[in-house]
N, C-alpha and C positions, 0 to 999 in steps of 0.2 A: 404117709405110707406110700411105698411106691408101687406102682400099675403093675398088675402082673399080666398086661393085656401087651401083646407083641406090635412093634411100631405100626410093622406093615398092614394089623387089621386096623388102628386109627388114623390113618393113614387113609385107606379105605371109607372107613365111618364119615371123613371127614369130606372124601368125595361123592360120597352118596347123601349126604345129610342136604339141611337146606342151604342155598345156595356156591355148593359144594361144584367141584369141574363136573363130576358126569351130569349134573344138571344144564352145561351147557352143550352138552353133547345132545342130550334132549332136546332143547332149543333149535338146533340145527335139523333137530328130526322133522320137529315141529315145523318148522321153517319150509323145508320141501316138503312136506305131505299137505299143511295148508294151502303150498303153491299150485299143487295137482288136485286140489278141491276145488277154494272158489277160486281161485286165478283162471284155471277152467273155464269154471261156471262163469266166470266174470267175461271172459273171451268167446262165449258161445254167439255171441251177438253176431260173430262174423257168419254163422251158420243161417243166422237167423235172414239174409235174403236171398241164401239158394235156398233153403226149405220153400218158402212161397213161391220162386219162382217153378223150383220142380216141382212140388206137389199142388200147384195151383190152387194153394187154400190161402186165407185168410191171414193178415198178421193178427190177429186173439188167436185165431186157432193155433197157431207154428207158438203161440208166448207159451200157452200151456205146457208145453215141451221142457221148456227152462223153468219155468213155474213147477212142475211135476217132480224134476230133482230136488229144486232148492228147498219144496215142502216134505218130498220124501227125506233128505237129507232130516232135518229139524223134526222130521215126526218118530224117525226111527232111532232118535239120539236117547232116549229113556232105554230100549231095548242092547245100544249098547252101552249103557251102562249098569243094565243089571246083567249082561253078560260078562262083564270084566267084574261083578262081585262072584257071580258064579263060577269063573276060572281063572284068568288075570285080563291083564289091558294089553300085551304083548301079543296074545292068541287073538283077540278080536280084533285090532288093525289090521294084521296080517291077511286076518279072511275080509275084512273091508275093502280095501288092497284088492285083492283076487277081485271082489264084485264089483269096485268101482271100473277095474278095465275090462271085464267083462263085459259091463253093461252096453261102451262104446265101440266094442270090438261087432257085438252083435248087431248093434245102429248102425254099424257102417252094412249093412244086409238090409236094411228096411226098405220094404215097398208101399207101407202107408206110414202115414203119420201114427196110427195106431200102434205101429210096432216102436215108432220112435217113444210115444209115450212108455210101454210096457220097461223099452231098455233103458235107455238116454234118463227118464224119469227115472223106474222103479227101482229097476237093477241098481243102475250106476247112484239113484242116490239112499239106495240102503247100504249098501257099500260105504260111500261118503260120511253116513252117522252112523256109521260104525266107527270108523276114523277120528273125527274131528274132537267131540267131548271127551274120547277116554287119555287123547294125545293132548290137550289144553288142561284137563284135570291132573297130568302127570306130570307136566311143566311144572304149573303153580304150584303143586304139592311138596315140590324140589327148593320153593326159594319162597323167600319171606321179603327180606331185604330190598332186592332185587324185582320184584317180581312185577313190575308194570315194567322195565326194562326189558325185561326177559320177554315176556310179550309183545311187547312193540317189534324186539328184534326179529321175532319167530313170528310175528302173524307180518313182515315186510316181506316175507317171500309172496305172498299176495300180490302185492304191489309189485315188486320185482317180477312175478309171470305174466301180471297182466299187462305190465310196458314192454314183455315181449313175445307174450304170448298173439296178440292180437295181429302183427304184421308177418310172425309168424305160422299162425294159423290161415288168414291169406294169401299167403305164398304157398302153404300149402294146398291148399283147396284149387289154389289156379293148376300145379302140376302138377294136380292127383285127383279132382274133383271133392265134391264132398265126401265122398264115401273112402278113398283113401283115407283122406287127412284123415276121420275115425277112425279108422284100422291104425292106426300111428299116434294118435292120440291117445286108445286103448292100451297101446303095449307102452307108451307112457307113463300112464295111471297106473303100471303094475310097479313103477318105483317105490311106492307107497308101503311094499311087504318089507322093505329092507330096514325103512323106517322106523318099522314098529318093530323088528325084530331088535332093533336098538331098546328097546323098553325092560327095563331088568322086572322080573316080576317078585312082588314084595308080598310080604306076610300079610293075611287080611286079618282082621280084625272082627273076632267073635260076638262084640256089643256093636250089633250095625245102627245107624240111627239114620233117623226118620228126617225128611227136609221136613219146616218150618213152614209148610206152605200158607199158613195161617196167618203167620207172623203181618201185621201193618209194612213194615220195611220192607219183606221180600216182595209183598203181593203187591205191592204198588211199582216197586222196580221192574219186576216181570211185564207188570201192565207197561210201562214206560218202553221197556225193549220190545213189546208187542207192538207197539204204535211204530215205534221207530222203523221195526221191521215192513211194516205196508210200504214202504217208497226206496226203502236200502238199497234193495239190489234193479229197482227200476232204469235206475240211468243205464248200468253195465248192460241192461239188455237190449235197453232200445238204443244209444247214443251213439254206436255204427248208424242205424240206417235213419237216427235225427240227423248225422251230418251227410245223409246222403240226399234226404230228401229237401234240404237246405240248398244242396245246388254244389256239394263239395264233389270232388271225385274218391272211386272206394280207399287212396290210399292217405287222402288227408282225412278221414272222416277215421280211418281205425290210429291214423297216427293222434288224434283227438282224444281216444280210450289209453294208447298210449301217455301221453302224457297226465292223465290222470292219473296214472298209476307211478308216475314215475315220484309225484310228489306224497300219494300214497304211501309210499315208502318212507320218506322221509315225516311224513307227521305220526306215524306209529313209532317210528323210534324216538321224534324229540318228546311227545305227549309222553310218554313212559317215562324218559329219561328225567324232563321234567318236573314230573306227578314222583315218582320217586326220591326228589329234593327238598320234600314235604313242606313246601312253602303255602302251599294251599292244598285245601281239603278236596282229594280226588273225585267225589261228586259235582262238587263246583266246576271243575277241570270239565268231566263232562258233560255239562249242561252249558257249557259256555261249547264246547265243539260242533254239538247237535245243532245250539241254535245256530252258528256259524254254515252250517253244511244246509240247515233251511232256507239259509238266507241267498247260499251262491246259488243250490238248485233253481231257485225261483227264477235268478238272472238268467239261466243257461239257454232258453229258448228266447229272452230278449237280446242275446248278442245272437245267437244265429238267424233270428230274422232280422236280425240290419244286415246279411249279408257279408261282416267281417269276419272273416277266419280266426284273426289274431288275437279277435275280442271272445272269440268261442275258444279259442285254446287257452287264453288268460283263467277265465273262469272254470274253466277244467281242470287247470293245473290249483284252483282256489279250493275247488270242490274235493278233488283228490287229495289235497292235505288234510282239509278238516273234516273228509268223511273219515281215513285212513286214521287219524289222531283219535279219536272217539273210539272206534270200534278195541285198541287194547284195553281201555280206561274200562268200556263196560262189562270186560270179562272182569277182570283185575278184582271188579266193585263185587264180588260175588263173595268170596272167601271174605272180606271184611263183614259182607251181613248175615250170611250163616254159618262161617267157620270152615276152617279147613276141613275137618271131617265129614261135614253135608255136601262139601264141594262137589263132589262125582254127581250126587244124584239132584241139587240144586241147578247144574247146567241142563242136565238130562229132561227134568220136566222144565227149565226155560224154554229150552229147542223143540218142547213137544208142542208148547204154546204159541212161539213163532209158526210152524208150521201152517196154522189157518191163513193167515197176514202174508206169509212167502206165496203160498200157493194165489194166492188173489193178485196182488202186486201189480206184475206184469201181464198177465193177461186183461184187466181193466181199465190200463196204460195202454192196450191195442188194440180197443173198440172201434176205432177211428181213427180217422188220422191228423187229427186236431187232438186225438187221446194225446199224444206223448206231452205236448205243451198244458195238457187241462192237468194231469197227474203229476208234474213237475210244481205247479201252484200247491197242490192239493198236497205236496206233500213236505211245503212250507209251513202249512197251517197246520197239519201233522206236529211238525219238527214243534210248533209254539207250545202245543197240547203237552208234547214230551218235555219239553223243560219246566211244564208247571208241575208235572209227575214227579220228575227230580224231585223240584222244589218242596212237595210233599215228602218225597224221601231226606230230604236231609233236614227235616224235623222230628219224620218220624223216628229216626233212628239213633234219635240224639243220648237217645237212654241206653240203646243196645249197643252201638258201641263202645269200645272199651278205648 
């Protein structure tokens, strides 16, 4: 029998289905809105020694700052995404968008560290997890096939901001102070509405279901991305001012951040692309990255107490591939253990859980200043805990996957 459905709607079906072109329009969304997240978040580090110097406080006190987003971010990611079941994903980026530049537009007005907490933390990062899960659930929801590809492409604008965000952001700060560069930073962060206004809003779905929180498989991966999360974002915030206090000057020490990002990029695309060739089982993939990312972290403060640059941008550039490689792999690993349909709300209470672990991280990494070298160990022996978590998981789950 022949269709009586007209080309132009299959046509359409077929660009909206999985792995379909507007899915990589999305991708591209995704791409720059995670670049004005953590690429950001990842380049805040440059901020991190005018704070101390103007505010004459402490490096734990100034980490809270980045710590305060990164946990806001990850605690307030459940609430958007019971606000995109409550309306769509389209409307909540958009107001994400709005608060995440808001939040920095206000910070550039701060007269204590207090107000930096209230903005730069609360604002800017309930903003931020409004963003991030419903624009990562809306990718993968688009592709099957594809879909560590597709992420690796769209979480490399990470990478791609943070190799230019950093020399960037101190250029800016010299010809505008800090409180410019925010004020320009903030109207930045408002690229994010356009983003989301790319997000077609789709039918929902009257039988909602419940995540799996129970499940062996999830509840151990979760614990796995918990752990992983205590040292994640550590280096991004102190490894400006580890290469400063190494003896480097400010602009070999952010070209340092730089170049981890620059390989950042490319281990999110090839691990995808990779993991997508189904040669091996993408668990395995990321338990071999993690422990890889424990193992250079460890080195990083033994090449810059020998004093060589070359030997700290070596293993920057080592870190930066196999932190960046990892980080699609463990979104990716989501939809295979509770299903596309839990996907939205599976991420939503992950990031609620990170949250403790982000908020800690960094500020216990700058207790001291023998902290950044003692948390760098510590989150080697981290990284071994996490692959025996894996390891757990890819027994556990040997039933439930299909």
């Amino acid at each position: 029998m022949t269709s009586l459905k007209p080309k132009a709607d299959r046509q359409s079906d077929d660009a909206d289905g999985p792995d379909g072109s507007w899915g990589w329009v999305l991708v591209g969304a995704l791409f720059v809105s995670t670049g004005l997240v953590f690429g950001l978040m990842r380049s805040l580090g440059i901020f991190f020694v005018e704070f101390v110097e103007y505010f004459e406080e402490s490096a734990q006190t100034i980490s809270w700052i980045s710590s305060t987003g990164l946990a806001a971010q990850q605690f307030f990611s459940p609430l958007g995404t019971a606000l995109c079941n409550a309306y769509n994903a389209r409307m909540v980026v958009m107001a994400g968008g709005c608060l995440a530049g808001l939040g920095l537009i206000l910070a550039s007005q701060a007269t204590c560290v207090l107000h930096l907490y209230l903005t730069m933390g609360l604002i800017s990062g309930l903003g931020w997890g409004l963003v991030f899960t419903p624009m990562v659930a809306t990718v993968m929801a688009n592709f099957t096939r594809h879909r560590a590809l597709a992420l690796g492409l769209a979480f490399s604008g990470i990478g791609i901001s943070s190799f230019a965000f950093n020399p960037l952001f101190q250029l800016l700060v010299e010809m505008y102070a800090w409180r410019g560069a925010l004020l320009i930073l903030g109207g930045l962060s408002l690229n994010i509405v356009p983003c989301g206004a790319l997000i077609r809003p789709q039918r929902r779905s009257k039988a909602r279901q419940k995540v799996g929180w129970t499940s062996r498989p999830y509840a151990t991966y979760t614990l796995a991305i918990v752990l992983l999360n205590i040292g994640y974002f550590v280096p991004y915030f102190h490894l400006v001012a580890h290469g400063r206090q190494a003896g480097f000057s400010e602009y070999q020490a952010a070209f340092v951040m730089s170049a981890a990002g620059a390989t950042d990029i490319l281990g999110r695309v090839v691990s995808g692309w990779f993991s997508d060739m189904g040669h091996f089982r993408l668990i395995h993939l990321l338990s071999f990255w993690v422990a890889l990312a424990g193992v250079f972290i460890m080195l990083l403060p033994v090449s810059s107490l020998s004093g060589s640059y070359a030997a700290l941008v070596l293993i920057s550039l080592l870190y930066g591939f196999s932190s960046g490689a990892l980080t699609s792999l463990a979104f990716a690993a989501v939809p295979l253990i509770v299903g596309v349909e839990r996907m939205m709300g599976a991420l939503g209470l992950l990031q609620l859980l990170e949250s403790a672990t982000g908020l800690l991280g960094a500020p216990l990494s700058g207790r001291s200043t023998l902290g950044r070298c003692t948390v760098l160990c510590l989150h080697y022996r981290k990284s071994n805990l996490v692959s025996l978590r894996f390891s757990e998981l890819i027994w556990g789950d040997e039933h439930h996957s299909s």
